[in-house]
C-alpha positions as a Markdown table, in Angstrom:
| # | Residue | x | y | z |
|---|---|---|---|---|
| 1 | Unk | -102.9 | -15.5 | 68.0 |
| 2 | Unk | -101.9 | -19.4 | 67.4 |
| 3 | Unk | -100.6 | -20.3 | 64.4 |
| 4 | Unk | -100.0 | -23.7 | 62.6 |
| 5 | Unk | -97.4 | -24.7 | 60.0 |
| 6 | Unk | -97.4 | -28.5 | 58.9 |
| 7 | Unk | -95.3 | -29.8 | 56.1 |
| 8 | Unk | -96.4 | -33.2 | 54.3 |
| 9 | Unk | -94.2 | -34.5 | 52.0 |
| 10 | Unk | -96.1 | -37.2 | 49.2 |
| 11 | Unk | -95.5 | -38.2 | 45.9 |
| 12 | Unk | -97.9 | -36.6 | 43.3 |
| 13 | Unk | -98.5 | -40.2 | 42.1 |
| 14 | Unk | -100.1 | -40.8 | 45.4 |
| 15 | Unk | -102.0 | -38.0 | 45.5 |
| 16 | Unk | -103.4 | -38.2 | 41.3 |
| 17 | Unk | -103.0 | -41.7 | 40.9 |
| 18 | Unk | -100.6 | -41.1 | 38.4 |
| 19 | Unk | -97.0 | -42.6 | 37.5 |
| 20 | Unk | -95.6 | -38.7 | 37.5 |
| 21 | Unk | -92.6 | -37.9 | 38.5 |
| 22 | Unk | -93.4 | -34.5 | 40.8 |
| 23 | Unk | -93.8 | -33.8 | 44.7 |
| 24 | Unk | -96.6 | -32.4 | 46.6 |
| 25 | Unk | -96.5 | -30.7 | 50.0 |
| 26 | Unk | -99.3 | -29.4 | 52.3 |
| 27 | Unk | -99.1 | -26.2 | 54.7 |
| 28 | Unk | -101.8 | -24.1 | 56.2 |
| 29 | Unk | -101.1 | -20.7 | 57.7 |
| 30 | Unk | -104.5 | -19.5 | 60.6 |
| 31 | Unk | -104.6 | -16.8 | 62.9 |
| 32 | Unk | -107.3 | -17.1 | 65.6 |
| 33 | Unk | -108.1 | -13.7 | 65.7 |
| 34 | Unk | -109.3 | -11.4 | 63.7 |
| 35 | Unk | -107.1 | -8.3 | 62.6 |
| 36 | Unk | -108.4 | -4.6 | 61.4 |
| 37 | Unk | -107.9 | -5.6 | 57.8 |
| 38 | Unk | -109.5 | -8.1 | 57.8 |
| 39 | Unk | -113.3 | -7.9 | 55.4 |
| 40 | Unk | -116.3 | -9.4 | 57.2 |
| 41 | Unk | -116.9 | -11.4 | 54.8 |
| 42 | Unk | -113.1 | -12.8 | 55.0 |
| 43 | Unk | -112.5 | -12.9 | 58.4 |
| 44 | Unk | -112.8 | -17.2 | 59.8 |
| 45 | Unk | -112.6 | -18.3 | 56.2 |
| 46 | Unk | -110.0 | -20.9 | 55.1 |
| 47 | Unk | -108.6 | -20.2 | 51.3 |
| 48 | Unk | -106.3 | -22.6 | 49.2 |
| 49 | Unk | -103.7 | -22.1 | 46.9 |
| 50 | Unk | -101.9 | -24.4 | 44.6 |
| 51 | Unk | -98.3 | -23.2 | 44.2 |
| 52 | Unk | -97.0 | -24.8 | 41.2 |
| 53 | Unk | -93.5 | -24.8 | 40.6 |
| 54 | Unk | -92.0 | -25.5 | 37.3 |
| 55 | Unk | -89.0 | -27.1 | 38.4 |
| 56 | Unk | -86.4 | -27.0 | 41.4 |
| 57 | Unk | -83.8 | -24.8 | 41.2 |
| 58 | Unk | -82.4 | -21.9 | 43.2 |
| 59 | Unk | -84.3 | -19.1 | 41.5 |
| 60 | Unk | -87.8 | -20.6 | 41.7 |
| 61 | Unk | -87.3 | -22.2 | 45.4 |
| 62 | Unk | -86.3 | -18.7 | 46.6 |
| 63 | Unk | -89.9 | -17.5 | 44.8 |
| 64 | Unk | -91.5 | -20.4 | 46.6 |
| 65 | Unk | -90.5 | -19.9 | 50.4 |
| 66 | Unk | -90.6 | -16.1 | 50.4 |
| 67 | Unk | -94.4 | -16.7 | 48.7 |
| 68 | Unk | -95.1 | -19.1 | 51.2 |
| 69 | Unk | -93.8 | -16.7 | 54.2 |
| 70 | Unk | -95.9 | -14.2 | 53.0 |
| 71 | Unk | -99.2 | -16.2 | 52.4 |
| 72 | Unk | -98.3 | -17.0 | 56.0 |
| 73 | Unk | -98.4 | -13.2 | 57.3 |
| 74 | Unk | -101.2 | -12.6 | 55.7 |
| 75 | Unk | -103.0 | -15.3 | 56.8 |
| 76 | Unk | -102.4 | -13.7 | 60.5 |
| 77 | Unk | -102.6 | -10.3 | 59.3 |
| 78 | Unk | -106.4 | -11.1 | 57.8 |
| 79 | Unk | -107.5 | -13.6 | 60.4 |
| 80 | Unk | -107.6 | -16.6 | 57.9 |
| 81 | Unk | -106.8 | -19.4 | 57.1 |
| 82 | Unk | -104.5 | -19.7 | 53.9 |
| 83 | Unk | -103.7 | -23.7 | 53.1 |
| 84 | Unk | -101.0 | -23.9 | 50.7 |
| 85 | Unk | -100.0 | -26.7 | 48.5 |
| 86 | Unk | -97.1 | -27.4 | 46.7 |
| 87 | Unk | -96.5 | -28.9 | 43.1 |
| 88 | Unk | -93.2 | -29.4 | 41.5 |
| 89 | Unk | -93.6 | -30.3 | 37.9 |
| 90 | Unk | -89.9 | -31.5 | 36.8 |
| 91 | Unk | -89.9 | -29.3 | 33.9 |
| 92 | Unk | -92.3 | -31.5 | 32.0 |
| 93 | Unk | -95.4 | -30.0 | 30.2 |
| 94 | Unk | -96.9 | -33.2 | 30.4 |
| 95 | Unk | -96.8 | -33.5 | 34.3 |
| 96 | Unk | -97.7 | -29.9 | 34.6 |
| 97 | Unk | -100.8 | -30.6 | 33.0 |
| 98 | Unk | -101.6 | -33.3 | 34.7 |
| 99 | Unk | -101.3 | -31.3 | 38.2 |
| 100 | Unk | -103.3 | -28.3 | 36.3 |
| 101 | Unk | -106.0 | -30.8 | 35.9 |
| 102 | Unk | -105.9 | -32.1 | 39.4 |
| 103 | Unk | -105.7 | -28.2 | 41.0 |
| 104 | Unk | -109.2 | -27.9 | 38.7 |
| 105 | Unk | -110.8 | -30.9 | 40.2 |
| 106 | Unk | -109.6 | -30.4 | 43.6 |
| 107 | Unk | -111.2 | -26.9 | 43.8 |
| 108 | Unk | -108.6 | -24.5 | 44.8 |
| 109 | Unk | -109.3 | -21.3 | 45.3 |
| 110 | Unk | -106.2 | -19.7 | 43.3 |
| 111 | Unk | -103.2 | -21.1 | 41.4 |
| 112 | Unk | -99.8 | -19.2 | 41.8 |
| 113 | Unk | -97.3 | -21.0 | 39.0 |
| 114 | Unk | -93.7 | -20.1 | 39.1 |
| 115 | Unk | -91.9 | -19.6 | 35.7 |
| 116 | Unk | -93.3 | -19.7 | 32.4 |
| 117 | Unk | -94.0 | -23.6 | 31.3 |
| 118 | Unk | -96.0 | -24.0 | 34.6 |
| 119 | Unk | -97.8 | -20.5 | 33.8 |
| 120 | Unk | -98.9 | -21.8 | 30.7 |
| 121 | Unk | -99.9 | -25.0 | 31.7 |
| 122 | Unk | -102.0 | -23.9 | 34.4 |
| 123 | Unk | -103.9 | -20.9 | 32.4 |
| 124 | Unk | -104.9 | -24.3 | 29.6 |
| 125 | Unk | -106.1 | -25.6 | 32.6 |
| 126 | Unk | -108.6 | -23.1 | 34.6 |
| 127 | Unk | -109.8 | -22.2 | 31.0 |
| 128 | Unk | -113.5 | -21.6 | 31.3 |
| 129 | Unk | -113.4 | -21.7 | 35.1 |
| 130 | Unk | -112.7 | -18.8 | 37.6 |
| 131 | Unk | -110.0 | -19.9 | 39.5 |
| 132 | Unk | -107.4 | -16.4 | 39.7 |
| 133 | Unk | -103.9 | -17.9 | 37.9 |
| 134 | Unk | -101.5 | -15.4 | 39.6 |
| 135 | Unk | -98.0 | -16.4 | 37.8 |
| 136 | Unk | -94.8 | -15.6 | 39.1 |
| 137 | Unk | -91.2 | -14.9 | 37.2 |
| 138 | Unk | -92.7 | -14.5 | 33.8 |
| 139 | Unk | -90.3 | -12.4 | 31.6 |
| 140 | Unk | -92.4 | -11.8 | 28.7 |
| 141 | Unk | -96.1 | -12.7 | 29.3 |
| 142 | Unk | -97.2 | -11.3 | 25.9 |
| 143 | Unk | -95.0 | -13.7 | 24.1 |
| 144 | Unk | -95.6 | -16.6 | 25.9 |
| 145 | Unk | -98.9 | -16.2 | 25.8 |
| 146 | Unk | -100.3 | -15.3 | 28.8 |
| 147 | Unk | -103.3 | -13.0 | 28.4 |
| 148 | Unk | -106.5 | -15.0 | 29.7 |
| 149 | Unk | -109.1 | -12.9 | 31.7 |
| 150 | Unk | -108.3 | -14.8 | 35.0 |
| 151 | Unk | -104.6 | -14.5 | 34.6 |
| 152 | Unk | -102.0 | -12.3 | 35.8 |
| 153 | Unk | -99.3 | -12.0 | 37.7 |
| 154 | Unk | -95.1 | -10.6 | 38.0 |
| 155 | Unk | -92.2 | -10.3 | 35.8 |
| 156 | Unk | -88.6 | -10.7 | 36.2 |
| 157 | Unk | -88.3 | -9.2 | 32.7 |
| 158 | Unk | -84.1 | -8.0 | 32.0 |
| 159 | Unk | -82.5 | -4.9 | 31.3 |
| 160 | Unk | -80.4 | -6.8 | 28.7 |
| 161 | Unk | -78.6 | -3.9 | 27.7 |
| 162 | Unk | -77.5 | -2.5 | 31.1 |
| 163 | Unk | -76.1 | -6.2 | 31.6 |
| 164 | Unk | -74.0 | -6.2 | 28.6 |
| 165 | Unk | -72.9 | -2.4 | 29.7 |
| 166 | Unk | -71.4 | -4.4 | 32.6 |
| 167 | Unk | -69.6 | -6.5 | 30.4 |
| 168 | Unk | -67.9 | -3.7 | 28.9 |
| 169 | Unk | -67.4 | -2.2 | 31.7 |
| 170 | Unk | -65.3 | -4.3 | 33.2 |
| 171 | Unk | -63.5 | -5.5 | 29.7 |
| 172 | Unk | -63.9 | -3.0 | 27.2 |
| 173 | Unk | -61.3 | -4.6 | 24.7 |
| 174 | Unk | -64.0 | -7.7 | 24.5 |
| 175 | Unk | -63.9 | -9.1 | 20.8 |
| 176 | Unk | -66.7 | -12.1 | 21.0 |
| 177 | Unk | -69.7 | -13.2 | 23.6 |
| 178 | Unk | -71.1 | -16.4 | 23.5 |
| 179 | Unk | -74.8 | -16.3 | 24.0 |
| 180 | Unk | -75.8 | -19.2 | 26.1 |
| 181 | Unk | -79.5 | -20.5 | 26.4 |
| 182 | Unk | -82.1 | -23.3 | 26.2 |
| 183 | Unk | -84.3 | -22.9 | 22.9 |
| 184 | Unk | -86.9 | -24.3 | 24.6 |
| 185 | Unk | -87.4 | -21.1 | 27.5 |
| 186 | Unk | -89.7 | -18.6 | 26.2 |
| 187 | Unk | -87.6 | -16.6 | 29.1 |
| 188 | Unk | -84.7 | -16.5 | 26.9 |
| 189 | Unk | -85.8 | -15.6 | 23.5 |
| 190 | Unk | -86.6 | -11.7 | 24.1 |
| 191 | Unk | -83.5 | -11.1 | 25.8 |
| 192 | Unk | -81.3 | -13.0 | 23.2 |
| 193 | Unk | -82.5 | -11.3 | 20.6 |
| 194 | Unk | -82.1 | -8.0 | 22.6 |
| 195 | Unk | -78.6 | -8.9 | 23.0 |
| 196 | Unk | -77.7 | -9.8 | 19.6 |
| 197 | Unk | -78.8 | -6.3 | 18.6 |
| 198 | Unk | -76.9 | -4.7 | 21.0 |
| 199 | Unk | -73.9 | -6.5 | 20.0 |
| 200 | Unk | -74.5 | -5.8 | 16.1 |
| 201 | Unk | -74.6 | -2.0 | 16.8 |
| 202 | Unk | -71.3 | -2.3 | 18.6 |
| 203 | Unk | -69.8 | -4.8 | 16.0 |
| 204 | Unk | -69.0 | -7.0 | 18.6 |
| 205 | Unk | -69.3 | -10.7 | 16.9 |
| 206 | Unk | -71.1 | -13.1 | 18.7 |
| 207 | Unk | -70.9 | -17.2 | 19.2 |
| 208 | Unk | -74.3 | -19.0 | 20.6 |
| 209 | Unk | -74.5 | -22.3 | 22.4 |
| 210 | Unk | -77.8 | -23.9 | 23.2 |
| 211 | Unk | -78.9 | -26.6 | 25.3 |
| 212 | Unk | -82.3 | -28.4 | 26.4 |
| 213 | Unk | -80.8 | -30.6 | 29.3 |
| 214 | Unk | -77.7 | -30.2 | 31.6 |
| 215 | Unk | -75.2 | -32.3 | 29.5 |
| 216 | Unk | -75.9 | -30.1 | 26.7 |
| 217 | Unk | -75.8 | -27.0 | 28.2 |
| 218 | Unk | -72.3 | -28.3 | 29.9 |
| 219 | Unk | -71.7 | -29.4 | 26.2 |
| 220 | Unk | -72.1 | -26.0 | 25.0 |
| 221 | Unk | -70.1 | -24.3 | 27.1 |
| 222 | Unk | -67.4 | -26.4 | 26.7 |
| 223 | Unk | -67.5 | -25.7 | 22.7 |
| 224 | Unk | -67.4 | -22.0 | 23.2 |
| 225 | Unk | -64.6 | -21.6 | 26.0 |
| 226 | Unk | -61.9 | -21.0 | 23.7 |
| 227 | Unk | -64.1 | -18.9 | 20.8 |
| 228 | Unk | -65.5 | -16.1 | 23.6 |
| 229 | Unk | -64.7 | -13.2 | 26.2 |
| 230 | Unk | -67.5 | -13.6 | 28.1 |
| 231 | Unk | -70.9 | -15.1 | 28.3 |
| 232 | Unk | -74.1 | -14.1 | 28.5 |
| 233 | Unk | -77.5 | -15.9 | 29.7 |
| 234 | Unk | -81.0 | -14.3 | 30.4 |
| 235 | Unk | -83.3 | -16.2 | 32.9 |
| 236 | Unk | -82.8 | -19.5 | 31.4 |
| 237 | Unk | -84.2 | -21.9 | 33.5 |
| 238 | Unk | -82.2 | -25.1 | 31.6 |
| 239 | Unk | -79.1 | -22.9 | 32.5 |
| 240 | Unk | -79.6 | -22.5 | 35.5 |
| 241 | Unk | -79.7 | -26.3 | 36.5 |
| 242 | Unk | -76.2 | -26.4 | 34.6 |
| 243 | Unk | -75.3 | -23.4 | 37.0 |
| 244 | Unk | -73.2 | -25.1 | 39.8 |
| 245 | Unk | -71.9 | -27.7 | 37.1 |
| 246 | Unk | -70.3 | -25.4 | 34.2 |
| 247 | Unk | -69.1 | -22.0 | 36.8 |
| 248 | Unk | -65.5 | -24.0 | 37.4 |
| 249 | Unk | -64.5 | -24.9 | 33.9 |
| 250 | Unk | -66.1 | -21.2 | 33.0 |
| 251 | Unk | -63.5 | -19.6 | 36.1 |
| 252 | Unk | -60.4 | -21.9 | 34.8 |
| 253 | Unk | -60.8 | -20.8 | 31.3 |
| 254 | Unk | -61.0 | -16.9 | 32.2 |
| 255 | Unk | -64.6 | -16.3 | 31.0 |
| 256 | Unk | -66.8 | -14.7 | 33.0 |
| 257 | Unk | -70.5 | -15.5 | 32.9 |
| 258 | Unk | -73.3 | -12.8 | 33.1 |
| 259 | Unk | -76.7 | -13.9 | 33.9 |
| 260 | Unk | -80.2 | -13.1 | 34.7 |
| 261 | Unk | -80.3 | -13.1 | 37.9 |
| 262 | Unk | -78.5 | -13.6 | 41.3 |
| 263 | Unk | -79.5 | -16.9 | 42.3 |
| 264 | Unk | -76.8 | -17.8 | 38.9 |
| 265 | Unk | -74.3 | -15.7 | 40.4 |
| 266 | Unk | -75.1 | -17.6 | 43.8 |
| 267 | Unk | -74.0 | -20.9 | 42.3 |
| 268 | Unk | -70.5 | -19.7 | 40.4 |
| 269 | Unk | -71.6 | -17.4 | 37.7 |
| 270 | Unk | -69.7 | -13.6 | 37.6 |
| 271 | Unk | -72.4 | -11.1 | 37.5 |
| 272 | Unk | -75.8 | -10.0 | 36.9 |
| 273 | Unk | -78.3 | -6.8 | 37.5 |
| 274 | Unk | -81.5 | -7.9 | 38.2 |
| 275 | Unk | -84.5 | -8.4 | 40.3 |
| 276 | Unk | -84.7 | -10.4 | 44.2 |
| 277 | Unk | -86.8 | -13.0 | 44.0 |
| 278 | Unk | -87.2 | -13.0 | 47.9 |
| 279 | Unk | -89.4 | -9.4 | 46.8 |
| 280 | Unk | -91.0 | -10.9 | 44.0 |
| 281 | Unk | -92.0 | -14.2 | 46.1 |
| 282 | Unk | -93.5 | -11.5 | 48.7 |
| 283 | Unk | -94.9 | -9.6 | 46.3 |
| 284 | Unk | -96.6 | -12.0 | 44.2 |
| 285 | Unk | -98.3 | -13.5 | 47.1 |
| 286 | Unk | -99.8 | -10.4 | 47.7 |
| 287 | Unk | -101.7 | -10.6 | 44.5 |
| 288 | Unk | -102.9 | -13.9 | 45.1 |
| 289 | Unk | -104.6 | -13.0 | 48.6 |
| 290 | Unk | -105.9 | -10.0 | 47.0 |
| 291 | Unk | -107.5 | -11.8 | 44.2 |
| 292 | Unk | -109.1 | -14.9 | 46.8 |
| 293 | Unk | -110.0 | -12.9 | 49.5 |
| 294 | Unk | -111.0 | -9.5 | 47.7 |
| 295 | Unk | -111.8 | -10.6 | 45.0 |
| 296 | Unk | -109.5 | -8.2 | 42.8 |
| 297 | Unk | -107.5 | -9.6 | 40.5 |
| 298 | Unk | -104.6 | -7.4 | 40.4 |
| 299 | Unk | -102.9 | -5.8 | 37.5 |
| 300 | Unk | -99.5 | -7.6 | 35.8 |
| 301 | Unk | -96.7 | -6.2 | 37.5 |
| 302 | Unk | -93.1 | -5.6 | 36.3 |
| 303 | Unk | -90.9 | -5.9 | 39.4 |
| 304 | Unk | -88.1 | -3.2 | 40.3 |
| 305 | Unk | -84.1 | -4.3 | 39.4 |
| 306 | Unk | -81.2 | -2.4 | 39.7 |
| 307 | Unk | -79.4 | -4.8 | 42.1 |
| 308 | Unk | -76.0 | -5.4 | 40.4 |
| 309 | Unk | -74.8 | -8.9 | 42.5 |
| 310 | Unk | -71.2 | -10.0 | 42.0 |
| 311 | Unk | -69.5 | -13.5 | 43.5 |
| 312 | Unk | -66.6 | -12.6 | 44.7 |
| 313 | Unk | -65.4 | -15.7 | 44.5 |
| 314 | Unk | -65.7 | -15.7 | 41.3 |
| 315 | Unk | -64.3 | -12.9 | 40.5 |
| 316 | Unk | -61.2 | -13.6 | 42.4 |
| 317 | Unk | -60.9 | -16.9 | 40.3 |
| 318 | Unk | -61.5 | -14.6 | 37.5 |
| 319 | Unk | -58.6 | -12.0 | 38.7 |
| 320 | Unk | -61.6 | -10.1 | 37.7 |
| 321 | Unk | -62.0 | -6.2 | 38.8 |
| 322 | Unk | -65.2 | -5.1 | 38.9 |
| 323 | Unk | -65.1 | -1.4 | 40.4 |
| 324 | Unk | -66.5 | -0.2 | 37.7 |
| 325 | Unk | -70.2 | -1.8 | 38.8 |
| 326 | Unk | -70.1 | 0.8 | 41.9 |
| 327 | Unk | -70.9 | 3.6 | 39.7 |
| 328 | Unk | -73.5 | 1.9 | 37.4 |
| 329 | Unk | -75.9 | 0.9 | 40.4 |
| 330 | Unk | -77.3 | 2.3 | 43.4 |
| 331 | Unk | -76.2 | -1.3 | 44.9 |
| 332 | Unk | -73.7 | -3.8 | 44.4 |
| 333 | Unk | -74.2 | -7.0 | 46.5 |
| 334 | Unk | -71.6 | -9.1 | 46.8 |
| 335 | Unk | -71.9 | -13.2 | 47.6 |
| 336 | Unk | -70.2 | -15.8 | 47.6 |
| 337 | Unk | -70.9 | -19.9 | 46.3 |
| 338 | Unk | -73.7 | -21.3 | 47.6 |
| 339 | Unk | -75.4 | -25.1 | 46.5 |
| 340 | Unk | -78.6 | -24.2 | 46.8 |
């Protein structure tokens, strides 16, 4: 079996002849011969896949690679050829939709966007064509309006409620949360509002600070270090750029953070329990060779969580004790600070 991998960095500019500021990168994944699995009418063919990323961060470069390692199995599993490329839109809907318009006219075979902005972009752009939009990290689909016949894909949607069980958990005697979160993430709004009930029925007051870039998510922190007990964020992309920057003055002042998921927790924050993105990379890649080389398009799936994932370096900054979280979850994972 001979396998190739190549990796070509460019600017999209240079590739769409546009002043954008987003990256582009080729791979292609073959396998010589031909496996058991493979269809007849597979088996040789070369497929391509536009993997459009909404913006870099920890969370969606995790998605990314463990995609991309899958696509690359598969490709050697099915006796294919799967040619990947990659788009990074900066968290602009403008440049998304210019890339969405490029994917069209370049012919891929399927799209695979990761996060919601770049889901949505890329379903306004195959409308009225055929090409399978397979999305990735989408917490609520139905709200953000993701329902076009050629579209489907995973969700990272949160057990709000079991999170803020943590909290209390671990601090029982907690007398305000601030609610941190980008208005602009259709990601966030479900699970605030699921949190703000939660803490009504308790009569637990809450405090929320919001943010659309990193200064005023670091802005918003800062206002509610000395108002709150703890902090909560859902899979808030804007917060998770801000991650790395806000986890120290969040440690100094005695507040842990809660999140969405691990990759938060990775860069400084406390806790969360919640999905791995390296399974719901692998997973989603799945779908998107089932839809281009069978032909299915599979059905929108909610991934698995459970995983309770604790920094311990955090938590000793925290003087935190988090024993407690051993008899909530099957698994507690325990990491430490990481930059990437």
């Amino acid at each position: 079996m001979k396998k190739m991998n190549k990796m070509i960095a460019a600017s999209l500019a240079a590739v769409m002849g546009l002043s954008l500021a987003a990256c582009v990168s080729s791979a292609s994944s073959s396998a010589a011969a031909s496996s058991e699995a493979a269809s007849g009418a597979a088996e040789g063919k070369t497929y391509r896949v536009a993997i459009v990323q909404q913006l870099d961060h920890a969370s969606l470069n995790e998605i990314r690679k463990a995609a991309e390692t899958e696509l690359d199995a598969k490709a050697a599993e099915l006796g294919v050829t799967i040619e990947y490329t990659e788009f990074n839109g900066q968290n602009d809907a403008t440049t998304l939709n210019q890339i969405g318009s490029q994917v069209v006219s370049d012919g891929y075979d399927a799209v695979m966007p990761i996060a919601t902005l770049a889901a949505q972009c890329m379903q306004n752009a195959t409308e009225g064509t055929d090409i399978p939009v397979v999305y990735a990290a989408v917490s609520d689909p139905e709200t953000a309006g993701l329902t076009a016949e050629n579209v489907t894909g995973t969700s990272d949607a949160l057990n709000t409620d079991f999170i803020l069980d943590m909290m209390f958990a671990q601090n029982p005697d907690i007398q305000t949360v601030g609610l941190l979160y980008s208005l602009s993430e259709d990601n966030s709004k479900q699970p605030i509002e699921d949190a703000k009930a939660y803490l009504d029925a308790k009569g637990v007051k809450y405090v929320e600070g919001t943010g659309n870039t990193t200064d005023e998510i670091v802005a918003a922190t800062n206002n509610m270090l000395d108002q709150v007990d703890a902090i909560f964020t859902p899979t808030d992309n804007r917060v998770m750029d801000a991650e790395l920057t806000i986890a120290e003055s969040l440690i100094q002042a005695g507040v842990p953070h809660y999140t969405g998921a691990d990759s938060f927790v990775r860069n400084g924050a406390f806790a969360t329990c919640g999905v791995n993105y390296t399974e719901l990379g692998a997973y989603t890649a799945d779908m998107v060779v089932d839809a281009m080389v069978n032909g299915n398009l599979p059905a929108f799936h909610v991934m698995d969580g459970g995983i309770i994932t604790v920094n311990t370096e955090t938590a000793e900054g925290l003087g935190a004790d988090y024993s407690a979280f051993k008899t909530m979850a099957g698994e507690v994972v325990e990491v430490t600070t990481t930059e990437d």
